[in-house]
N, C-alpha and C positions, 0 to 999 in steps of 0.2 A: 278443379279443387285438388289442392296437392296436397299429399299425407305429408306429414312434419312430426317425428317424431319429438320428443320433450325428454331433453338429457338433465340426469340429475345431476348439478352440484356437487362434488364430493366434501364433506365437511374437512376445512384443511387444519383447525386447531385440534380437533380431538380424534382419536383414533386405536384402533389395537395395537399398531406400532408406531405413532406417531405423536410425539408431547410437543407442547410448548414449551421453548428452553426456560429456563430461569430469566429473572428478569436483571439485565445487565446492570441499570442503575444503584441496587443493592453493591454491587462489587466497585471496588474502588479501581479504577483505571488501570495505576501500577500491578495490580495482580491479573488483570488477563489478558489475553492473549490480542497482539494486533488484529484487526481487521483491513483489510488491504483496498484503496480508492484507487479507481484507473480513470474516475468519472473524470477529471481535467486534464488528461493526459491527449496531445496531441503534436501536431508538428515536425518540427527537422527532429524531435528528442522523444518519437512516441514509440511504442512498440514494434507498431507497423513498417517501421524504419530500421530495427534490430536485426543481426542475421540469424537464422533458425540455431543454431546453435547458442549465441545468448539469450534468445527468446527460452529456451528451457532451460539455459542456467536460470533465470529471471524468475522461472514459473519453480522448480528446485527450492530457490533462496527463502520466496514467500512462502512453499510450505515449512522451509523448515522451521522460521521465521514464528510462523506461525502453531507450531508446537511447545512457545515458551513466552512466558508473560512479558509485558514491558520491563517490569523489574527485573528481569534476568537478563535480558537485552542489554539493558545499560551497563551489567557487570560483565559484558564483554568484550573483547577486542575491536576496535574499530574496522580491522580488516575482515575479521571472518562472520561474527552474529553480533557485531556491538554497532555503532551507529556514529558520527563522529558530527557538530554543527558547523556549518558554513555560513561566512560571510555574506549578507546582501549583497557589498562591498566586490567580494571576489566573483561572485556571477555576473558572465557576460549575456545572459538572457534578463530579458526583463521580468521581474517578479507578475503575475497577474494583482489587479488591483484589489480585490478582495481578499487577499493576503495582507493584512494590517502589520505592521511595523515591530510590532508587540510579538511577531510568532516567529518562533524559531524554523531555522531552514536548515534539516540535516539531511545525511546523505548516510545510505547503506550501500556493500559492493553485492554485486550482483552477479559480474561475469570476471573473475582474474580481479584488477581494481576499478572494469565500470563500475558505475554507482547510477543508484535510483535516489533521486534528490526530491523531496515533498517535505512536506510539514505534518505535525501532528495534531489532533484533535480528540480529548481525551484516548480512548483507544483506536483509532482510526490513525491508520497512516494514506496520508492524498500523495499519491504520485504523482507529481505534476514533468519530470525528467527522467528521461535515461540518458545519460552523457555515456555511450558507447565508443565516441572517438576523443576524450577528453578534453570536447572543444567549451564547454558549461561554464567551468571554472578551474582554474591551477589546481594542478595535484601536487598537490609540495608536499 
């Protein structure tokens, strides 16, 4: 017969320091802050494949990225906190197919002018590229 002790559960919504945030669907997209997707990210264009030095420009851009709403995003420079759209047309990687026609493909820089290339989803941005050797699409 073997003793087995019985761990308690800790309660993870309520707590002495710990709330549940606000609920996001209240706020309207444009006022908060991205949330960053790595979930489709793979490939000749993943992470995995950055040099340790862009890897934390990368990890850098998302926080700081991540300190200011979508709307203040957009009122920024395409090269340093703003965002710029790309052609379907001009990527030489294939779109994944669950990317509808309908969504925009923009790109942020990430290291010098790499860019992280994904689409949006009200506040979510999906990384689906990192173009580190600017083999993705023309940088013109």
């Amino acid at each position: 017969m073997s003793s087995k002790k019985k761990l308690k559960q800790p309660q993870k919504e309520k707590g002495k320091n710990l709330r549940t945030p606000p609920d996001k669907k209240e706020i309207p997209p444009e006022q908060q802050p991205p949330t960053f997707s790595l979930r489709y990210l793979e490939g000749e264009y993943c992470l995995t494949k950055c040099a340790q030095d862009d890897q934390a420009a990368f990890a850098l851009k998302l926080h700081r990225l991540s300190k200011l709403t979508w709307s203040q995003i957009q009122s920024q420079d395409r090269h340093k906190l703003g965002y710029e759209r790309i052609s379907r047309d001009a990527l030489k990687a294939s779109v994944p197919k669950f990317i509808t026609e309908d969504v925009n493909i923009i790109a942020f820089r990430f290291s010098g002018l790499k860019s992280m290339v994904g689409y949006r989803d009200g506040s979510v941005f999906y990384i689906i590229w990192l173009d580190r050797n600017f083999t993705l699409y023309d940088h013109t």
